[in-house]
C-alpha atoms as an extended CHARMM CRD file, in Angstrom:
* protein
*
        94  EXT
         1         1  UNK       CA             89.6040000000       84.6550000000      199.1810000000  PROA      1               0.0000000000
         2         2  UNK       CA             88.3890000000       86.8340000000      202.3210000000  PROA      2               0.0000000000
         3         3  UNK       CA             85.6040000000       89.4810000000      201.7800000000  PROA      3               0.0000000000
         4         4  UNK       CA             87.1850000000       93.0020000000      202.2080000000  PROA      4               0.0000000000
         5         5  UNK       CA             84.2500000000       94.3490000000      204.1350000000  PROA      5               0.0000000000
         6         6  UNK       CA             84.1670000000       97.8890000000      205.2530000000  PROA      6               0.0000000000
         7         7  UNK       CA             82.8270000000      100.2760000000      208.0720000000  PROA      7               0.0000000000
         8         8  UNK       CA             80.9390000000      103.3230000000      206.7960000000  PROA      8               0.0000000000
         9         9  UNK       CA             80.0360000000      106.2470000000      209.3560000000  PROA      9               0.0000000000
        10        10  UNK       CA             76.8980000000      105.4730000000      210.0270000000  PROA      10              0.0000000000
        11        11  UNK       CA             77.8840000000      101.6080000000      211.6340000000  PROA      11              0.0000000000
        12        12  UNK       CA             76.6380000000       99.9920000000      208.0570000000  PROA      12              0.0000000000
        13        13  UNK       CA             78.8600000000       97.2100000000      207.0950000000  PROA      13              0.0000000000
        14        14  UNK       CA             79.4920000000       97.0980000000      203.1800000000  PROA      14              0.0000000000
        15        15  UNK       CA             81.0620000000       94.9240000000      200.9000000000  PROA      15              0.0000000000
        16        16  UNK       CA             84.3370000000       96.7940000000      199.1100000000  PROA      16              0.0000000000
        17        17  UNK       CA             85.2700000000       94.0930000000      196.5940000000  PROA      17              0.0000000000
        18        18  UNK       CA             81.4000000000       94.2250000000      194.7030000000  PROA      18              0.0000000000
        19        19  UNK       CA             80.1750000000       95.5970000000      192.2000000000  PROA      19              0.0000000000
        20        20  UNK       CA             77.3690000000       97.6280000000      194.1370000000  PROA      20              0.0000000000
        21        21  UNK       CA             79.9440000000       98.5330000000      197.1740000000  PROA      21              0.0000000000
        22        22  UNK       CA             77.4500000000      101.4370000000      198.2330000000  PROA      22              0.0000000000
        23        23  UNK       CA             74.8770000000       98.8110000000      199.1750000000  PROA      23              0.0000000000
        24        24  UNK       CA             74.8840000000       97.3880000000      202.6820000000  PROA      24              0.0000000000
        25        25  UNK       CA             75.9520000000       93.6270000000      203.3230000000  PROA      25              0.0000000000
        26        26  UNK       CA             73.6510000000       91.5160000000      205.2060000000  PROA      26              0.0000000000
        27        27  UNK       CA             74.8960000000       89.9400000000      208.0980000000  PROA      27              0.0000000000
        28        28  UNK       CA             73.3210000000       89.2210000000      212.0210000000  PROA      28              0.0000000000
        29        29  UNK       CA             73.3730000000       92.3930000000      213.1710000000  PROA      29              0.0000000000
        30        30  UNK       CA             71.6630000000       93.9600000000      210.0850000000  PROA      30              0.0000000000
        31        31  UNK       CA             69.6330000000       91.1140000000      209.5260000000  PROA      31              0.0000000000
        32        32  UNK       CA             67.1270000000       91.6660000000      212.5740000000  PROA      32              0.0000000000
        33        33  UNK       CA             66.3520000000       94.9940000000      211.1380000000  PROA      33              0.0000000000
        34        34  UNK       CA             65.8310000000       95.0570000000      207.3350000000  PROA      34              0.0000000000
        35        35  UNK       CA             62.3620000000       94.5200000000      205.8000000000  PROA      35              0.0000000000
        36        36  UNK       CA             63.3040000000       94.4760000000      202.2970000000  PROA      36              0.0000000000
        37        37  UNK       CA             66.1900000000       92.7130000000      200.1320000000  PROA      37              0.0000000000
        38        38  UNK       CA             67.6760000000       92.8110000000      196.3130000000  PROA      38              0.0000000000
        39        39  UNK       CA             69.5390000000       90.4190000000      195.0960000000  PROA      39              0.0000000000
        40        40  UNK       CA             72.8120000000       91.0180000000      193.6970000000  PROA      40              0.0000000000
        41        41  UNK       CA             72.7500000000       89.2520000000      190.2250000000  PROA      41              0.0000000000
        42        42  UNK       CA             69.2310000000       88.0030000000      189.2500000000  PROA      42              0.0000000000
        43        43  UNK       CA             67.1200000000       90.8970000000      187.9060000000  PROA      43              0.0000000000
        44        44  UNK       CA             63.4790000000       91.2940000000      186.8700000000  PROA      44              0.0000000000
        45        45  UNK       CA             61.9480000000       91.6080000000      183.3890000000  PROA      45              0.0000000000
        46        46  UNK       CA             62.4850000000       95.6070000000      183.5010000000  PROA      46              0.0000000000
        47        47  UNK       CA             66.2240000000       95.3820000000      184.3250000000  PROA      47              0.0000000000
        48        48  UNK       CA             65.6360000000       95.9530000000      188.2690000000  PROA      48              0.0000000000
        49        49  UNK       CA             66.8670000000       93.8900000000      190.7900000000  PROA      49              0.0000000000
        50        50  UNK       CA             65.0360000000       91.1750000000      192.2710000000  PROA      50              0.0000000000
        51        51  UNK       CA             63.5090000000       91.9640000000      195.0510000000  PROA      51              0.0000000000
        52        52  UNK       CA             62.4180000000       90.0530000000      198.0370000000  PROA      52              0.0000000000
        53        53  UNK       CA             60.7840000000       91.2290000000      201.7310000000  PROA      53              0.0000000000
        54        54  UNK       CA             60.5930000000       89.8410000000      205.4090000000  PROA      54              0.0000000000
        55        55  UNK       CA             57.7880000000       86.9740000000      205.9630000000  PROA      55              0.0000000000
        56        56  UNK       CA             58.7620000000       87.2240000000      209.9420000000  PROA      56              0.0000000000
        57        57  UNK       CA             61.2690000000       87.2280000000      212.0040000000  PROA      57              0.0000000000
        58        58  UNK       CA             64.8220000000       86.6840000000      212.0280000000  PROA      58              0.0000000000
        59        59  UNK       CA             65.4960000000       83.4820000000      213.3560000000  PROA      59              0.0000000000
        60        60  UNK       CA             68.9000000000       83.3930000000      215.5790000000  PROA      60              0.0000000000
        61        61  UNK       CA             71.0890000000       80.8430000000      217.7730000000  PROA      61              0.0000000000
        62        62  UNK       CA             72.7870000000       81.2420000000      220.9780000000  PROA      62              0.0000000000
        63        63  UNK       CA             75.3940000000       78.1690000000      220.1410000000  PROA      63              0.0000000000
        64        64  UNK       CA             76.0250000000       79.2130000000      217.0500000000  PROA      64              0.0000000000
        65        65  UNK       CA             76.6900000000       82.8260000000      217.3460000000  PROA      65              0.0000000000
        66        66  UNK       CA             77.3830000000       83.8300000000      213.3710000000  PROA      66              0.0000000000
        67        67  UNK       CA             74.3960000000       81.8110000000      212.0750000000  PROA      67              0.0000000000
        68        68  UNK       CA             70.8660000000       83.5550000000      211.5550000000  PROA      68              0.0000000000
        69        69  UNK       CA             67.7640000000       82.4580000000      208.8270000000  PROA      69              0.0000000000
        70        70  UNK       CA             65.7340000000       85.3340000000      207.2400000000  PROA      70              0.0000000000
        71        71  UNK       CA             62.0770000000       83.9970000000      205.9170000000  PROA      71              0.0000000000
        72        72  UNK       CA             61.4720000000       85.6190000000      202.7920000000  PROA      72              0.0000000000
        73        73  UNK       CA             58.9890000000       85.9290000000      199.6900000000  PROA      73              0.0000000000
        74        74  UNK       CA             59.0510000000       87.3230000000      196.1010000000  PROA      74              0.0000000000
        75        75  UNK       CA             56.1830000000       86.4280000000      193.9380000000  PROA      75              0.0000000000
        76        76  UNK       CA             53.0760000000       85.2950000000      194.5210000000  PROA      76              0.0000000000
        77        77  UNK       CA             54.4220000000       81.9860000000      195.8640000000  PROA      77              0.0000000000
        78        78  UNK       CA             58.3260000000       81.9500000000      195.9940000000  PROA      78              0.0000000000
        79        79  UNK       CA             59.3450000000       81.4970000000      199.5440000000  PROA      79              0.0000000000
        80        80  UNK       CA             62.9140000000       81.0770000000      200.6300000000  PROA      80              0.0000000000
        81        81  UNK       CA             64.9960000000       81.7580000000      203.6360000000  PROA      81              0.0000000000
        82        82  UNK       CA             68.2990000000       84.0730000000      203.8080000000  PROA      82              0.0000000000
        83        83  UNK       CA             71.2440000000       82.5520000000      205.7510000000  PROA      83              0.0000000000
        84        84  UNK       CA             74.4630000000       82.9920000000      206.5090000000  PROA      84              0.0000000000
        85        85  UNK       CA             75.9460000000       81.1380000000      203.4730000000  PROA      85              0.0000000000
        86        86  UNK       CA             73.9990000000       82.8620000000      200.8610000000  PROA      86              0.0000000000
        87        87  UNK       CA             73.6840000000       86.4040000000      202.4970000000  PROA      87              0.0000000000
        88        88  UNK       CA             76.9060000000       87.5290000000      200.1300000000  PROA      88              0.0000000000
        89        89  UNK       CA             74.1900000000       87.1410000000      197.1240000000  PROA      89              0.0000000000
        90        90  UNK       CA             71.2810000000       89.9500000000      198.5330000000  PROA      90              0.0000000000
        91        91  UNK       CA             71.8180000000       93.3510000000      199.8810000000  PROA      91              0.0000000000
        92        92  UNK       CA             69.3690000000       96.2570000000      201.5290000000  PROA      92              0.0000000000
        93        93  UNK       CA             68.3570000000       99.0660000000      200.0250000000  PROA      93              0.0000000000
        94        94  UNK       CA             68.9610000000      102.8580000000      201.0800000000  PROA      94              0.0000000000
């Protein structure tokens, strides 16, 4: 099943089939930008969404045009990377 993704006026992409469709979806273009993620499902002890922020920068690929890698941390010591195949999972706040 393809993503219905959507075109706001500002030149935001969004996701129109989730739950949060207000929230913007991360992708290559929006990924060099952002500084700060939530993730879409997992939430914190209060009820708030996880969230995670930029460790450095946006790693990209001129062969593989559609692929980028997002270092990340939550925590004290959690360190992960945002890609491509699990970008659908996080969004960036407004």
């Amino acid at each position: 099943m393809a993503k219905q993704l959507v075109v706001t006026k500002e030149g935001s992409i969004i996701d129109a089939q989730h739950d949060r469709p207000n929230k913007t979806v991360i992708n290559r273009v929006t990924s060099v930008t952002a500084n700060s993620f939530e993730h879409r499902t997992k939430k914190n002890s209060d009820g708030s969404p996880l969230r995670a922020r930029r460790t450095g920068k946006t790693q990209t690929w001129k062969r593989r045009p559609y692929d980028f890698k997002i270092p990340c941390k939550y925590g004290l010591y959690e360190s992960f990377y945002i890609t491509q195949d699990n970008a659908d999972q996080w969004y960036i706040p407004e």
